[in-house]
C-alpha positions as semicolon CSV with decimal commas, in nm:
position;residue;x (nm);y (nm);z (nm)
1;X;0,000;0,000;0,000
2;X;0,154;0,324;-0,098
3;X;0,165;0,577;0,169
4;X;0,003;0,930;0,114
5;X;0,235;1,213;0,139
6;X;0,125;1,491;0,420
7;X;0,070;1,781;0,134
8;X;-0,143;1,552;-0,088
9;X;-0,420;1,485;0,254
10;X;-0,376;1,851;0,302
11;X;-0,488;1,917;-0,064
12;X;-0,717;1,662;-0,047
13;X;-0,899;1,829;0,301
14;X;-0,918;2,190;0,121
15;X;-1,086;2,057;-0,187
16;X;-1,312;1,931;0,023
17;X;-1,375;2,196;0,219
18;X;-1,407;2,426;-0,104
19;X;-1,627;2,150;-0,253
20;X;-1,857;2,161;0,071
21;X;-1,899;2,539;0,107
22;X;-1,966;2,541;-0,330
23;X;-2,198;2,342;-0,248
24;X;-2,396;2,460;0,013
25;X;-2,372;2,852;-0,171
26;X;-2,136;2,972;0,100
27;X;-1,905;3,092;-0,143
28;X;-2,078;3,412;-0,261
29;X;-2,122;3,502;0,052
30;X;-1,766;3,440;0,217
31;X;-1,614;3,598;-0,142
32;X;-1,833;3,947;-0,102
33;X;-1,749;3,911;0,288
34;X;-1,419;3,960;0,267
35;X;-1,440;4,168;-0,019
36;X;-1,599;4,438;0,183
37;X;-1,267;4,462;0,340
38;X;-0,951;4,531;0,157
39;X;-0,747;4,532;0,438
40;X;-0,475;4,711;0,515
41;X;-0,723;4,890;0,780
42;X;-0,915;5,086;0,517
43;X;-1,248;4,988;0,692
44;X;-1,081;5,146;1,003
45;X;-1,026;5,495;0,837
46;X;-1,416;5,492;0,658
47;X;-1,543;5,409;1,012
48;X;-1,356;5,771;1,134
49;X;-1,477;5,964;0,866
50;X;-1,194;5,910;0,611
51;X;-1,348;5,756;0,313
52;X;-1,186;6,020;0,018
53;X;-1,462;6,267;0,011
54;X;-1,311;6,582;-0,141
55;X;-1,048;6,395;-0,339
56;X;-1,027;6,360;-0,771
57;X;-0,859;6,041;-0,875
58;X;-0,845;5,944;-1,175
59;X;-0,794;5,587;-1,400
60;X;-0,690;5,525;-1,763
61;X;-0,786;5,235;-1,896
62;X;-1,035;5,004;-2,116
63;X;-1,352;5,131;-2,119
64;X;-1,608;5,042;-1,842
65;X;-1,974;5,030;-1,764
66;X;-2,044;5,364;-1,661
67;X;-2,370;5,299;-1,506
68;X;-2,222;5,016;-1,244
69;X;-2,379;5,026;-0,921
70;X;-2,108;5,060;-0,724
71;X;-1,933;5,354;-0,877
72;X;-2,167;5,569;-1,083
73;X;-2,237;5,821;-0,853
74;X;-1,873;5,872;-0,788
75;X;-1,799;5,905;-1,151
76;X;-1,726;6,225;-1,229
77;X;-1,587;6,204;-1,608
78;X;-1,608;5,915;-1,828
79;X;-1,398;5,976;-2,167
80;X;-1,273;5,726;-2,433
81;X;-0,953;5,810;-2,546
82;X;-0,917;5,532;-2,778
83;X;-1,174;5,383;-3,046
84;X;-1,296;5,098;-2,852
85;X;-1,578;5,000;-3,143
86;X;-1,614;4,620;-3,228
87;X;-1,393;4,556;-2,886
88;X;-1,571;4,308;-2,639
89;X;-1,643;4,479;-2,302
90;X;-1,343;4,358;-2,066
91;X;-1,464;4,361;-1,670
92;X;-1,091;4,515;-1,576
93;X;-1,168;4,872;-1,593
94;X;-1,519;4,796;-1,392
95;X;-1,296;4,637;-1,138
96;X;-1,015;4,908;-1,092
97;X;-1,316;5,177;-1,079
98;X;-1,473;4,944;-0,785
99;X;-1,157;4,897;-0,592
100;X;-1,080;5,242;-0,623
101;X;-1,414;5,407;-0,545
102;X;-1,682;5,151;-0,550
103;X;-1,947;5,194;-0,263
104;X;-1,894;4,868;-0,102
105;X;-1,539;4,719;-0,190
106;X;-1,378;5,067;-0,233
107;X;-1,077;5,179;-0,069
108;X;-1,167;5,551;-0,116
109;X;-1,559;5,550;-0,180
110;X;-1,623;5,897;-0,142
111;X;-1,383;6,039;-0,393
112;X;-1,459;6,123;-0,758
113;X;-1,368;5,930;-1,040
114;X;-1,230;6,092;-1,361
115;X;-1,201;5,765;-1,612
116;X;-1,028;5,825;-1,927
């Protein structure tokens, strides 16, 4: 009988534990969770008032969907510098914008967002 090396039961045990929670929807919730919280103590700072209001940032990038829930009222400009016709929406632009300033998962949610 071959014996099991230690890193192959540990594998094994967190596939199953990923398998478990998948299955029993846990994983949306433990994914938006702990993406309300970016670390690095950002909730901290929104919870004493420090959430960006006052501040411009801006992003260049793809283009993005500029009616996303969780930045559109913190976008400020939206302009395409590039011809982005016949080019398949890409989420990555969507996602900077949400990290940056996004309502929930932003680090800086009360700032305005220039997008270019």
């Amino acid at each position: 009988m071959k014996k099991r090396s230690k890193s192959l039961i540990w594998i094994s045990a967190g596939l199953l534990l990923v398998l478990v929670v998948l299955a029993y929807g846990g994983w949306n919730r433990m994914v938006m969770t702990r993406a309300k919280d970016p670390g690095l103590g950002v909730r901290r700072l929104h919870s004493q008032g420090i959430t960006g209001k006052g501040i411009s940032v801006a992003i260049i990038d793809g283009h993005i969907r500029t009616d996303h829930v969780e930045y559109r009222d913190q976008l400020a400009h939206y302009e395409e510098l590039s011809d982005f016709e016949g080019i398949p929406y890409e989420a990555h632009g969507s996602s900077v914008a949400s990290i940056l300033v996004g309502k929930q998962i932003g680090v800086a949610p009360g700032a305005q967002l220039y997008y270019f």
